[in-house]
C-alpha positions as CSV (number, residue, x, y, z in Angstrom):
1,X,0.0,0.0,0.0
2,X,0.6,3.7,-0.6
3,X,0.0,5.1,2.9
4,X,-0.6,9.2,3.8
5,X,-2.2,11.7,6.2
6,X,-4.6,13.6,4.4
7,X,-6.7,16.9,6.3
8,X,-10.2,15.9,5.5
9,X,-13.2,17.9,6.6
10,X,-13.1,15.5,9.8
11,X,-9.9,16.3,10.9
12,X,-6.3,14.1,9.8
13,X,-7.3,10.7,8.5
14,X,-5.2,7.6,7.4
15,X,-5.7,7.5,3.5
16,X,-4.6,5.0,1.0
17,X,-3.1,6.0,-2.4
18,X,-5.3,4.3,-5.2
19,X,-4.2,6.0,-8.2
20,X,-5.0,9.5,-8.4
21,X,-7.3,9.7,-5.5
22,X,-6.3,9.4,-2.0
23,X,-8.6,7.4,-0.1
24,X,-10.1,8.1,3.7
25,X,-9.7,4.7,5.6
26,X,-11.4,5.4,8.6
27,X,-14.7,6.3,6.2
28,X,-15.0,3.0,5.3
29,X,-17.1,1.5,8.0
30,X,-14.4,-1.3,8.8
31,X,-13.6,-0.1,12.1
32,X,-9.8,1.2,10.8
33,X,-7.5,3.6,12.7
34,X,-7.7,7.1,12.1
35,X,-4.0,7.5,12.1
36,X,-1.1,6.0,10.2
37,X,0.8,5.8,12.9
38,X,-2.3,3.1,14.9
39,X,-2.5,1.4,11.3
40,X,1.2,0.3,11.3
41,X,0.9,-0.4,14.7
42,X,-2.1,-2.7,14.2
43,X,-1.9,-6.4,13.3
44,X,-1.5,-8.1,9.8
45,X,-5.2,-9.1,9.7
46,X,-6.3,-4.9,10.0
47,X,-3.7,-4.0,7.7
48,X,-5.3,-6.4,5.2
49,X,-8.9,-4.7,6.0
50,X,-7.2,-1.6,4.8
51,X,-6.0,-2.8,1.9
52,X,-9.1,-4.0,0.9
53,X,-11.1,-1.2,2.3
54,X,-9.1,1.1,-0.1
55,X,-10.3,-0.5,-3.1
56,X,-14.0,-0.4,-2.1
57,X,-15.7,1.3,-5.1
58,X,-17.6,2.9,-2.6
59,X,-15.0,4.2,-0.8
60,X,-14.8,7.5,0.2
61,X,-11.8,9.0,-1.9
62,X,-10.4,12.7,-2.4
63,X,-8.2,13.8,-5.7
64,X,-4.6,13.7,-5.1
65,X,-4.5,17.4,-6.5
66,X,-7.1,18.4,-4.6
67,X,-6.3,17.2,-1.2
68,X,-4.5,18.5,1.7
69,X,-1.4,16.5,2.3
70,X,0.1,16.0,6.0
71,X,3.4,14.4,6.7
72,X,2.7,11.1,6.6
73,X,3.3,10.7,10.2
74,X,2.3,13.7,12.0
75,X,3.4,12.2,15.1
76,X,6.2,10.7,15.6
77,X,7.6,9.6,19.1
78,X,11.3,9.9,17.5
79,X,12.8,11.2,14.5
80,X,16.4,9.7,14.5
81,X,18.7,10.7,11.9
82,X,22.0,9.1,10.6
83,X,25.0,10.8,9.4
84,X,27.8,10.0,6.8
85,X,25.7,6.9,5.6
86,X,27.0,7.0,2.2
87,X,30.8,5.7,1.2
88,X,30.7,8.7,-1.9
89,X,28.9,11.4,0.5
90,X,31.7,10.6,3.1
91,X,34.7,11.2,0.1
92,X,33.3,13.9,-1.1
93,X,33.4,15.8,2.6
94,X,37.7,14.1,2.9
95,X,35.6,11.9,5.2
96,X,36.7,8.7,6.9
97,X,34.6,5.8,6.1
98,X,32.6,5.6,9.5
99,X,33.1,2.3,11.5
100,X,29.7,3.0,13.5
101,X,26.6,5.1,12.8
102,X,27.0,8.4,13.4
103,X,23.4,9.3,15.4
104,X,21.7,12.4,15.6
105,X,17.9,13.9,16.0
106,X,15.3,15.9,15.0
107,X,12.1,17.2,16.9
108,X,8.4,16.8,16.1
109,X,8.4,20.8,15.2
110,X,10.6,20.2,12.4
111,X,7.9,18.1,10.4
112,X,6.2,19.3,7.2
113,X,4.5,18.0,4.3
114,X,5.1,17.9,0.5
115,X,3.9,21.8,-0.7
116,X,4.9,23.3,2.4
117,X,7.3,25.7,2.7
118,X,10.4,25.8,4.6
119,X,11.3,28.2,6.5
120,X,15.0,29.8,6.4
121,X,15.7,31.2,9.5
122,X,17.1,34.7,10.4
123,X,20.0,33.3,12.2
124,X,21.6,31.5,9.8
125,X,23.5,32.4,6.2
126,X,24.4,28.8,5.7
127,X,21.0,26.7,5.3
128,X,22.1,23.0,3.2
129,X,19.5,20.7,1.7
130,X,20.1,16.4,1.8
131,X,18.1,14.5,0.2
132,X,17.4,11.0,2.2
133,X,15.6,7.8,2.4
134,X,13.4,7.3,5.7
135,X,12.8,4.5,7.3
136,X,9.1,4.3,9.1
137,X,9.4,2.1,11.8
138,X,6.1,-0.6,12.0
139,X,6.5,-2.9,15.1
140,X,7.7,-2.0,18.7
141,X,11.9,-3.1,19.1
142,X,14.2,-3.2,21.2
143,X,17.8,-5.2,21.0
144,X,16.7,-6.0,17.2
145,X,19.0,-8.5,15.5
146,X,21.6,-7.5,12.9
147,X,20.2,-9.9,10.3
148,X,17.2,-10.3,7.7
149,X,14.6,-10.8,10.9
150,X,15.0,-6.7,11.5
151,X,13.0,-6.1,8.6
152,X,9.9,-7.6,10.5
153,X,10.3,-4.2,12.2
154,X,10.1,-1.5,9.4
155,X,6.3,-0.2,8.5
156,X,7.3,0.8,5.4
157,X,9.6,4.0,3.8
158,X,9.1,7.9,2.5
159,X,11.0,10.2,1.5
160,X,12.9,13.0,3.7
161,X,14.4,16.2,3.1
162,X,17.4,16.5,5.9
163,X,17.7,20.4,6.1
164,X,20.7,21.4,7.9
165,X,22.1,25.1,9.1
166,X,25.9,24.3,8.7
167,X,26.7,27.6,10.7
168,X,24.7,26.0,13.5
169,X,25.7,22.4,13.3
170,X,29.5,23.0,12.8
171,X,29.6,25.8,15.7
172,X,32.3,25.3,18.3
173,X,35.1,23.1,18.3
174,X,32.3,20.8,19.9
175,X,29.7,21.0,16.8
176,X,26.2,20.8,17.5
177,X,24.4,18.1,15.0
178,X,21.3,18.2,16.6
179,X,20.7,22.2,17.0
180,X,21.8,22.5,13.4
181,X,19.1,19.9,12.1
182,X,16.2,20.6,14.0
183,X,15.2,24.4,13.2
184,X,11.1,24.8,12.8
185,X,10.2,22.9,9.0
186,X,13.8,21.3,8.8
187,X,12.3,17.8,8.2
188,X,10.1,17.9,5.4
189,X,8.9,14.0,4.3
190,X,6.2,12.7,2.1
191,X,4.4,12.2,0.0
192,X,3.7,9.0,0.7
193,X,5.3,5.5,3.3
194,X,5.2,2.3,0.9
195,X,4.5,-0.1,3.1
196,X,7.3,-3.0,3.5
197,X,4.9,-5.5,2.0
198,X,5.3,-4.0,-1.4
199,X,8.7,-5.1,-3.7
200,X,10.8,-2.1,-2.7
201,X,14.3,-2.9,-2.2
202,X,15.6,-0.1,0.2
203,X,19.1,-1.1,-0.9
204,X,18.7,-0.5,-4.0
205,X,16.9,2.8,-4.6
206,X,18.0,5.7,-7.2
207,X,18.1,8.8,-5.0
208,X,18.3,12.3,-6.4
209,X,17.7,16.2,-5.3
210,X,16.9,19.1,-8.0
211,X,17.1,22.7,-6.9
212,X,15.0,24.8,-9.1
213,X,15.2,21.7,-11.4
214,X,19.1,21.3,-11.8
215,X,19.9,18.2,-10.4
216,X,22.4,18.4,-7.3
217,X,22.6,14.9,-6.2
218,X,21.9,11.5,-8.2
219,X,23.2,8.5,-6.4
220,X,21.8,5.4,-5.0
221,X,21.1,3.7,-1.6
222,X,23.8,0.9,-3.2
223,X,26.3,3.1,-1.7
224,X,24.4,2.7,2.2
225,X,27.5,2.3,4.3
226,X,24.8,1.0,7.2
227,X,22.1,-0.9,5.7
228,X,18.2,-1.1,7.3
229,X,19.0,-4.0,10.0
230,X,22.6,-2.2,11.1
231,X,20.5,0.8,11.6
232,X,17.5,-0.7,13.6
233,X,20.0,-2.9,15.6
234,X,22.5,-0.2,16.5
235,X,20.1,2.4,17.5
236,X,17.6,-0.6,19.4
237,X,20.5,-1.2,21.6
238,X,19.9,2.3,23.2
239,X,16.1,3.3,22.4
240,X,12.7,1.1,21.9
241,X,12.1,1.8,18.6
242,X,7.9,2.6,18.4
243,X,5.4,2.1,15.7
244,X,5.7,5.4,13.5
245,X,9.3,6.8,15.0
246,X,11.3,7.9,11.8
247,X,14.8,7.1,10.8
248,X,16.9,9.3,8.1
249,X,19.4,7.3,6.5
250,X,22.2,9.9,5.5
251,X,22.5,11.9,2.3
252,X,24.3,11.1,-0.7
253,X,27.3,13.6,-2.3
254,X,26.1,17.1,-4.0
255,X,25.4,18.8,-0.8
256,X,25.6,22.0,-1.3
257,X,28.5,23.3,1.3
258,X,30.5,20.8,0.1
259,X,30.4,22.1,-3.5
260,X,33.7,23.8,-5.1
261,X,34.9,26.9,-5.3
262,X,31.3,28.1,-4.0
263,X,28.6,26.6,-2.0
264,X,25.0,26.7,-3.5
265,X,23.0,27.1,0.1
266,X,19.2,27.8,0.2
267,X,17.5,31.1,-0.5
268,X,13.7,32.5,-0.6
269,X,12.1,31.7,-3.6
270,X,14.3,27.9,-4.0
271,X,11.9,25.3,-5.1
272,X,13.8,22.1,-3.6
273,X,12.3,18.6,-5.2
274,X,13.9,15.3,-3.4
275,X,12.7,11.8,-5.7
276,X,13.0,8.6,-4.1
277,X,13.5,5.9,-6.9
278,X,9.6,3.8,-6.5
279,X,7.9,6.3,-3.5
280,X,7.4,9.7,-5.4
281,X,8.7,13.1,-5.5
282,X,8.5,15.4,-2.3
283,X,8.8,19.4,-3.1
284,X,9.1,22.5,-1.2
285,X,9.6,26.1,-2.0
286,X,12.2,28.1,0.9
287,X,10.9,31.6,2.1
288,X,12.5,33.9,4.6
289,X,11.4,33.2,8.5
């Protein structure tokens, strides 16, 4: 399934992608959640009802370019982010090839839809875009295995737009990841979570940015240096990963502060479009805080 969170007259609603139309779940008189979030939560047999559900022909269903996206998860308990995932991303920064994942976060006040805007803020000159896969976490984990078994655990995947202040996150001799990465609308995701039932091979995913159409970064999850059960089991070790918590997988090369001999950094008026190779195209436009 194609999952979202779409604002219908009745408030945010779990909807189902079914070609052009987005489809209300909860509206369908099988007793389904109201929230993606509940609906990866729930068992096998509900997520079944859903899929059937969402091609009812009397379903109740709203045109995708009529309707109100919302991230896809709303609400999140965690939005864990991973840096230096990707062996040509970490040469094209003189990187070392990381031995461990390199963990940082994001807060709930980052999140934004596709067709939002994000907001550049007034205190800093030096605002990066990364384009990333994200993980959507589907069953409660804790000390997951490092094997095949971890992907049991994973909901499904979107798409994410890692926004980063590089003044802010490089400050100090200390840096600050986290303060850099989590300004308001810094963690744009969406359209859509393809559920892990559907033949999506996170692995193997082309992954590209365009900025004002001029492509800035075309690689492909191939080049993971941590793969989807590294990930879950490294970070399970430390937190219980919950039903709807959100991983960022890193960023592949053509960020913009790494570019020579000048940067290309957001401004107002930038139109930023990250595609994920089988999930869809997520795009926002930058205006001034």
């Amino acid at each position: 399934m194609r999952l979202a969170t779409i604002l219908t007259p009745h408030g945010p609603r779990a909807a189902a992608q079914v070609g052009s139309d987005f489809v209300d779940l909860h509206a369908t008189d099988c007793g389904l959640p109201t929230s993606v979030k509940q609906l990866l939560a729930a068992s096998p047999a509900v997520r079944q009802a859903a899929a059937g559900a969402a091609a009812c022909p009397n379903a109740v269903k709203y045109a995708a370019n009529a309707v109100k996206l919302l991230p896809p998860v709303p609400d999140p308990s965690k939005i864990l982010c991973i840096g230096l995932n990707y062996r040509d991303h970490a040469i094209e920064g003189g990187q070392p090839i990381p031995t461990e994942p390199v963990l940082f976060a994001k807060f709930p006040n980052t999140l934004i839809a596709t067709g939002d805007p994000i907001k550049l803020p007034k205190v800093s000159q030096k605002v990066d875009y990364e384009a990333e896969l994200v993980i959507v976490i589907g069953k409660r984990g804790k000390n997951i295995p490092d094997d095949q078994s971890a992907f049991g655990y994973v909901g499904g995947y979107t798409v994410g737009h890692d926004v980063s202040a590089r003044d802010w996150q490089f400050k100090g001799s200390e840096k600050q990841w986290t303060i850099g990465k989590t300004f308001d609308t810094f963690a744009p995701t969406g359209p859509v979570i393809v559920t892990a039932d559907e033949p999506l091979d996170p692995h193997n995913l082309k992954i590209m940015l365009r900025l004002n159409g001029e492509t800035m970064q075309n690689s492909s999850t191939k080049e993971f240096i941590f793969g989807v059960p590294k990930l879950l089991s490294y970070l399970s070790q430390v937190v219980t990963l919950e039903p709807g918590d959100l991983i960022f997988t890193g960023t592949p090369p053509g960020v913009g502060i790494a570019r020579k001999p000048n940067p290309v950094l957001l401004k107002p008026g930038d139109v930023v479009e990250v595609e994920i190779e089988g999930i869809g195209v997520l795009k926002n436009a930058c205006v001034a805080e």
